[in-house]
One Martini backbone bead per residue (centre of mass of N, CA, C, O) as a GRO file, in nm:
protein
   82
    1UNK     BB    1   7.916   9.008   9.788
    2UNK     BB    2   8.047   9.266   9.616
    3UNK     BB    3   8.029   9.573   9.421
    4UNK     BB    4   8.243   9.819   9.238
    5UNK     BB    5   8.153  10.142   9.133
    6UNK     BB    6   8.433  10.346   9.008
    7UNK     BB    7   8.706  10.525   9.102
    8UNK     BB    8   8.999  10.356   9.149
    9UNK     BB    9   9.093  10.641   9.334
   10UNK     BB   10   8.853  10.589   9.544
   11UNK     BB   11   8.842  10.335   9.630
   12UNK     BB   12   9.045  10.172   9.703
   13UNK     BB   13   9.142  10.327   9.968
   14UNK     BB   14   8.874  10.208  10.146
   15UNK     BB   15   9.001   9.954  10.176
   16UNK     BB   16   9.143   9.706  10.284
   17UNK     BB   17   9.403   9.496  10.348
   18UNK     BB   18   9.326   9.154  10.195
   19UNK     BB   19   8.987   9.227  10.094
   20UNK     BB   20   9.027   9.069   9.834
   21UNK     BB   21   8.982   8.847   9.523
   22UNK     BB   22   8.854   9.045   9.300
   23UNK     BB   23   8.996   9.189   9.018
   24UNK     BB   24   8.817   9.382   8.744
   25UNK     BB   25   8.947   9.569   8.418
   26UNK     BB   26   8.908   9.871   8.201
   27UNK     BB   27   9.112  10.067   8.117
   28UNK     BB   28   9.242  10.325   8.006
   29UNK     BB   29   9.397  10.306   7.677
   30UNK     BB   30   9.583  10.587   7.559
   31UNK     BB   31   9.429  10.710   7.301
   32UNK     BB   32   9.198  10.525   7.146
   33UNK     BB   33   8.950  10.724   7.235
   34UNK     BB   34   8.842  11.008   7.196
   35UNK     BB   35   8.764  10.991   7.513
   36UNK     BB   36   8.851  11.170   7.757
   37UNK     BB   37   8.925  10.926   7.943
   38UNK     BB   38   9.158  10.855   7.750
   39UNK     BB   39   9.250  11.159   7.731
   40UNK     BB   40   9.401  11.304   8.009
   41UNK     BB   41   9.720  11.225   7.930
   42UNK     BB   42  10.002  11.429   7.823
   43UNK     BB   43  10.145  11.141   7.795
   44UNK     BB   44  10.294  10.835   7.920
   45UNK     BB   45  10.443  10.882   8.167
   46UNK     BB   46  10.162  10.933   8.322
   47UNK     BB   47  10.010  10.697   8.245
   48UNK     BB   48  10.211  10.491   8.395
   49UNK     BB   49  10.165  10.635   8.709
   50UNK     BB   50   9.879  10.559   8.714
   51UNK     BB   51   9.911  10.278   8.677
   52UNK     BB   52  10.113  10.260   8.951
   53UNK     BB   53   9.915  10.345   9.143
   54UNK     BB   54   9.664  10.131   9.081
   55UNK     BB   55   9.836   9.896   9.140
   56UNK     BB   56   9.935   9.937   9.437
   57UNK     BB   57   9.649   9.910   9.555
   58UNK     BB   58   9.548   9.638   9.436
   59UNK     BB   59   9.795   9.483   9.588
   60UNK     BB   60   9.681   9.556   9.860
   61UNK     BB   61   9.406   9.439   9.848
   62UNK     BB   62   9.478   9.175   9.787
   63UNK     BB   63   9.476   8.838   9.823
   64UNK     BB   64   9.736   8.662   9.799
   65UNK     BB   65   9.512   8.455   9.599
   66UNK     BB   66   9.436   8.695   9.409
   67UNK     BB   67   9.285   8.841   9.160
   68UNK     BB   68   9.400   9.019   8.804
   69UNK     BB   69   9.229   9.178   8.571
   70UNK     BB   70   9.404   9.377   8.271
   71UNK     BB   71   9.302   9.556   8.018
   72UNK     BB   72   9.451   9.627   7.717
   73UNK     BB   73   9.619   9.785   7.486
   74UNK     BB   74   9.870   9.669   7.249
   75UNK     BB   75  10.011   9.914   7.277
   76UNK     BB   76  10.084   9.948   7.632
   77UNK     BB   77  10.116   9.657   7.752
   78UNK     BB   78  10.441   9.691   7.723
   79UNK     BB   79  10.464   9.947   7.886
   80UNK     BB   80  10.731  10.124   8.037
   81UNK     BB   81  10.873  10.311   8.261
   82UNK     BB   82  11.241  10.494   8.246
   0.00000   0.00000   0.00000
């Protein structure tokens, strides 16, 4: 078993295809907490592409049977972008 911890977007590319069996996540909640990390980007629009950029990569590495936690904010938890 390995262990990642780091940006989603910088670890994710460096893995194989089909060669993770689990992924949990806590990302970050957009505008819930007064930090940084919450609040990077400029709208809702914005946070949701990186959501599908981050979700692209997780689909990428997934084993066929493998799980993902994706941990979210109620209020975000049903927003697509249009």
């Amino acid at each position: 078993m390995q262990l990642f911890q780091g940006g989603c977007l910088s670890v994710l590319p460096t893995l194989p295809e089909k060669s993770v069996d689990l992924i949990v996540t806590d990302p970050p909640y957009f505008r819930v907490k007064s930090n940084d990390w919450d609040n990077q980007w400029e709208n809702e629009s914005e946070f949701l592409t990186w959501c599908e950029l981050v979700l692209f990569e997780m689909t990428r590495v997934l084993k066929p049977n493998g799980s993902l936690y994706w941990f979210a904010g109620p209020y975000m938890a049903a927003k697509r972008r249009t």
